[in-house]
C-alpha positions in Angstrom: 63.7 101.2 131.1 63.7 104.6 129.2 65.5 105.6 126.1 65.4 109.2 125.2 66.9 109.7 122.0 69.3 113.1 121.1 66.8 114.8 118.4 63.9 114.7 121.5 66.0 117.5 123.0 66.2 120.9 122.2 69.2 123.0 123.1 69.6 125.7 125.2 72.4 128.1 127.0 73.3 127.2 130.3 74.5 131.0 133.0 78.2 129.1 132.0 77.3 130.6 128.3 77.9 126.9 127.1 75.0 125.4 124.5 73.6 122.7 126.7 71.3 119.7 125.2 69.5 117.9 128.1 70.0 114.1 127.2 68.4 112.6 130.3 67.4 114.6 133.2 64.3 115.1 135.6 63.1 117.6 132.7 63.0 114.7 130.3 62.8 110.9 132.5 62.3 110.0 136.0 66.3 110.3 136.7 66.0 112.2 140.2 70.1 111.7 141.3 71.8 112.6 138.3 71.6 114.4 134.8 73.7 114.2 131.2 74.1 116.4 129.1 75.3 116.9 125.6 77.9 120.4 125.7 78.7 122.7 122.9 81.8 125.3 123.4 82.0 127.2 119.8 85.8 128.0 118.7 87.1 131.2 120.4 84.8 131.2 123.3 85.3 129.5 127.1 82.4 129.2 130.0 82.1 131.9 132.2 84.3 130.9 135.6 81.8 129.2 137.7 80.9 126.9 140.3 78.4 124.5 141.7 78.1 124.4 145.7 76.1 121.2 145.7 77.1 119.2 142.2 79.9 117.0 141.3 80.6 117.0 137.4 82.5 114.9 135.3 83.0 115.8 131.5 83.8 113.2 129.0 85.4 114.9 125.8 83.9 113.8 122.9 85.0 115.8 120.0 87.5 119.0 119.8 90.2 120.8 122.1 89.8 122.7 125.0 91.6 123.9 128.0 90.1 123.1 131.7 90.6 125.0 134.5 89.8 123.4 138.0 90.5 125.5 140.8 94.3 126.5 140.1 94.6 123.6 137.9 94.6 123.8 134.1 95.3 121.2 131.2 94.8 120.5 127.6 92.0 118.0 127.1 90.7 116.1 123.9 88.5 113.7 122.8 88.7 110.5 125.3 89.5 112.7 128.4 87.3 112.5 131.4 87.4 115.3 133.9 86.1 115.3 137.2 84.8 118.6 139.3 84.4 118.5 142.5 81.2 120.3 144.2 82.1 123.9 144.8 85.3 124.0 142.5 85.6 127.1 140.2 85.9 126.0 136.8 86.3 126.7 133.1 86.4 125.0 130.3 87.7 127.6 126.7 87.2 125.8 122.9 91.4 126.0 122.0 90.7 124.5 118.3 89.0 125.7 114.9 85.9 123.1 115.4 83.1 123.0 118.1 83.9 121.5 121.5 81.5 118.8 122.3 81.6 116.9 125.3 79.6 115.1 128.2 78.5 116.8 131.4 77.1 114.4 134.0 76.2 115.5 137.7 74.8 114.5 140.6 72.8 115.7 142.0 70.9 116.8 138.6 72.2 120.1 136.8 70.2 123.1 138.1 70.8 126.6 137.5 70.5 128.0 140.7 73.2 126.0 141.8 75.7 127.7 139.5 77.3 130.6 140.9 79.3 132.6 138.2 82.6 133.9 139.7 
C-alpha cells in the first residue's frame, strides 16, 4: 500500500494554465496506468481549449462553479459533479463563481504534457 498525503506535493501549472497538484502519480508512487490530481481554476480565468490524444479524464468537482465544455457540449457543473472526457476530445473547463474552482482530474493513462495539445 502507499499513502501520499496532499502537503508532500507541490503545485505547479499544467500547458491548460490550470494550477495542478500531483496527488498520486508515476512522479510521486509506483501508479503506472493512471494519475490524480488536485485542480485549481482561480475566479475569472478558464483552461486553454485543449486536448489529450491518448488520455481519458474524468473531473470530480469538489468545491466552486465552473462551466465545461466537451467537444460542442457545455454545462454548468458544481461541487458533486463528475465529468468524463473522452481521449482526443477538446475541452475547457472556465471558474463562473467568486471562489477558486477545485476539482479532481484522474486519467489513464497517467497525465503527461506532451500529450496535451492546446487548440
Amino acid at each position: 500500500m502507499e499513502v501520499i498525503n496532499r502537503s508532500e506535493s507541490e503545485p505547479f501549472a499544467t500547458k491548460d494554465g490550470s494550477i495542478i497538484r500531483s496527488l498520486m502519480d508515476r512522479t510521486n508512487s509506483s501508479a503506472v496506468r493512471q494519475s490524480l490530481a488536485e485542480a485549481t481554476v482561480p475566479p475569472g480565468t478558464a483552461t486553454a481549449p485543449h486536448h489529450h490524444p491518448s488520455t481519458e479524464e474524468c473531473y470530480y468537482v469538489l468545491s466552486g462553479t465552473g462551466r465545461m465544455s466537451v467537444d460542442m457540449e457545455t454545462r454548468d457543473v458544481g461541487p458533486g459533479d463528475a465529468i468524463l472526457i473522452p481521449p482526443d476530445s477538446r475541452h475547457t473547463i472556465a471558474n463562473t463563481g467568486t471562489g477558486p474552482l477545485v476539482f479532481l482530474c484522474s486519467c489513464a493513462p497517467p497525465y503527461s504534457h506532451d500529450d496535451t495539445i492546446l487548440d
